[in-house]
Backbone bond lengths (Angstrom), bond angles and torsions (degrees), N, CA, C in turn:
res aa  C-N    CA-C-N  psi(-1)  N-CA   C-N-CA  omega(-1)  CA-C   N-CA-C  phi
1 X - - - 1.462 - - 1.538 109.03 -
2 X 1.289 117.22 127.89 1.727 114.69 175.87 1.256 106.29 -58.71
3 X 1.541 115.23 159.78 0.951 108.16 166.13 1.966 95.12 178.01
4 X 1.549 98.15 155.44 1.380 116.54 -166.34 1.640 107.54 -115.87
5 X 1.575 123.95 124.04 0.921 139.45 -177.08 1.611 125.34 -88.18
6 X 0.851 156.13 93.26 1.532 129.86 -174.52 1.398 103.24 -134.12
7 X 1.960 91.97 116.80 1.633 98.83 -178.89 1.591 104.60 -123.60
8 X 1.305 121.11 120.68 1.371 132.74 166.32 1.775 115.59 -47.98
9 X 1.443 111.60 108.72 1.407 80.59 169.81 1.400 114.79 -119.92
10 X 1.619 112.99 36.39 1.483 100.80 160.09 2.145 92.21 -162.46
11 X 1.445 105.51 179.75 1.656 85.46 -160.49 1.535 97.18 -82.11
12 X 1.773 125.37 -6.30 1.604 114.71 -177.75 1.767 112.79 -69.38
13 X 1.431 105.70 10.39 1.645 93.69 -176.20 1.804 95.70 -88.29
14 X 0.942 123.34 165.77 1.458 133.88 170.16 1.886 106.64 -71.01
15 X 1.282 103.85 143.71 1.692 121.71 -167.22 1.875 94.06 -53.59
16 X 1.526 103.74 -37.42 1.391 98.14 -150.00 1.301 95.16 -140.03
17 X 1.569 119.25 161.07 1.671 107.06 172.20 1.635 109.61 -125.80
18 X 1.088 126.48 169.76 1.693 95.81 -178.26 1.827 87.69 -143.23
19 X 1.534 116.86 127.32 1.190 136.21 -177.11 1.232 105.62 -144.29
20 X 1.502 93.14 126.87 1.461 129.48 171.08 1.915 91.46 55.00
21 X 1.043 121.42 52.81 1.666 127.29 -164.88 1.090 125.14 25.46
22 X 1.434 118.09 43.49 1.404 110.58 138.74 1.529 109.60 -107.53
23 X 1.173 94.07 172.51 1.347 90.92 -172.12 2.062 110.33 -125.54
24 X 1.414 104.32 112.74 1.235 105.64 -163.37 1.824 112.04 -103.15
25 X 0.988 102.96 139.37 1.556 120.91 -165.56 1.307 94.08 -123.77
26 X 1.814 90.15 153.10 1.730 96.94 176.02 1.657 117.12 -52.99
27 X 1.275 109.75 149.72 1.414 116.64 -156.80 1.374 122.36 117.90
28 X 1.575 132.63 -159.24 1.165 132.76 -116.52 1.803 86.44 -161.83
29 X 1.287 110.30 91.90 1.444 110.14 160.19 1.509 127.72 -108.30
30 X 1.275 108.92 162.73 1.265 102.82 -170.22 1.735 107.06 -142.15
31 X 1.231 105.94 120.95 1.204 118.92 -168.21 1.606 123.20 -114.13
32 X 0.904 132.86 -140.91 1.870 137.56 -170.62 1.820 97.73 -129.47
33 X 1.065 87.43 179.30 1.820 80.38 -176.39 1.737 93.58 -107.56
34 X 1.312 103.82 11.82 1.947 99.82 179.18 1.686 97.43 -114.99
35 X 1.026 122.77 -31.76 1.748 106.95 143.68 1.130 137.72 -72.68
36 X 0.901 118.85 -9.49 1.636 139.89 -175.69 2.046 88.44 -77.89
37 X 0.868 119.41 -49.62 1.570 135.42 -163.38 1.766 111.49 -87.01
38 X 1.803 93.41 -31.32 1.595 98.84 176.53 1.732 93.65 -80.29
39 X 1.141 126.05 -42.54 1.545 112.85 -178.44 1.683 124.73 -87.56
40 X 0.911 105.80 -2.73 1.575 105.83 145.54 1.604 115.84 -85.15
41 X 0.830 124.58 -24.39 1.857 99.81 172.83 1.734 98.71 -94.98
42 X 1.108 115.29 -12.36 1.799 101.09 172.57 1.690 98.99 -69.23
43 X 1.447 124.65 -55.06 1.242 131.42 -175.94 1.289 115.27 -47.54
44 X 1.565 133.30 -33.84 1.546 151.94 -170.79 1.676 94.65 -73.72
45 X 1.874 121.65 -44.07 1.171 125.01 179.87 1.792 119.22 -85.43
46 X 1.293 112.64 17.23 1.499 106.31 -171.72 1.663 95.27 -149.91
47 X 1.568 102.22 119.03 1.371 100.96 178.87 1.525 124.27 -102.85
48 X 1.605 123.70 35.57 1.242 132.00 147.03 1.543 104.63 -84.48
49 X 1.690 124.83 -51.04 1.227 125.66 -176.54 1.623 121.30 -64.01
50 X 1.290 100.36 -25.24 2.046 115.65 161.15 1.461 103.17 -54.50
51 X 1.573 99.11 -58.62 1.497 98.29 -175.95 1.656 125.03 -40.55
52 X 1.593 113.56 -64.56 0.811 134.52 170.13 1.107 132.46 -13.98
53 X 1.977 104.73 -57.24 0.941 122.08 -172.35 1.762 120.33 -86.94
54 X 1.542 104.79 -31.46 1.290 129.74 169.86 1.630 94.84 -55.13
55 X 1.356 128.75 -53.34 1.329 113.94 -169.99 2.111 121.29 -86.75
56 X 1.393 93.27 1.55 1.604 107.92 171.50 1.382 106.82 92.79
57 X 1.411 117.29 21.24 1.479 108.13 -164.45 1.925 112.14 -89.63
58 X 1.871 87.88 -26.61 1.613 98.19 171.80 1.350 112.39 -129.35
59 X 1.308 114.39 103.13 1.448 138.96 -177.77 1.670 110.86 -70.40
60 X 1.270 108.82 107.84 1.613 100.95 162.40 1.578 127.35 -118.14
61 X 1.292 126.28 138.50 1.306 120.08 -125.08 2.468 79.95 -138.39
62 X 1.082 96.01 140.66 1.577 103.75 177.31 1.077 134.15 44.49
């Protein structure tokens, strides 16, 4: 099942992140595998959300 991770690991990250307009908060989302695909190429175009992900903070999964 896809699904989007976002774990803060210190309090300078922002409460919430917002990709491809949703807006994902720490926790456990669960998405389609055709959003799952629309927010990886938004993430490929934004290099705080590269960051993010480069450092494990937003996990995307299928």
């Amino acid at each position: 099942m896809p699904s989007i991770t976002y774990n803060r690991t210190d309090s300078q990250q922002p409460q919430n992140v917002i990709i491809n307009g949703y807006v994902i908060r720490p926790g456990l989302h669960i998405l389609s595998h055709e959003q799952i695909r629309l927010v990886r190429e938004q993430i490929q175009q934004n290099s705080q959300l590269e960051y993010f992900v480069s450092q494990g903070v937003i996990k995307l999964s299928g």
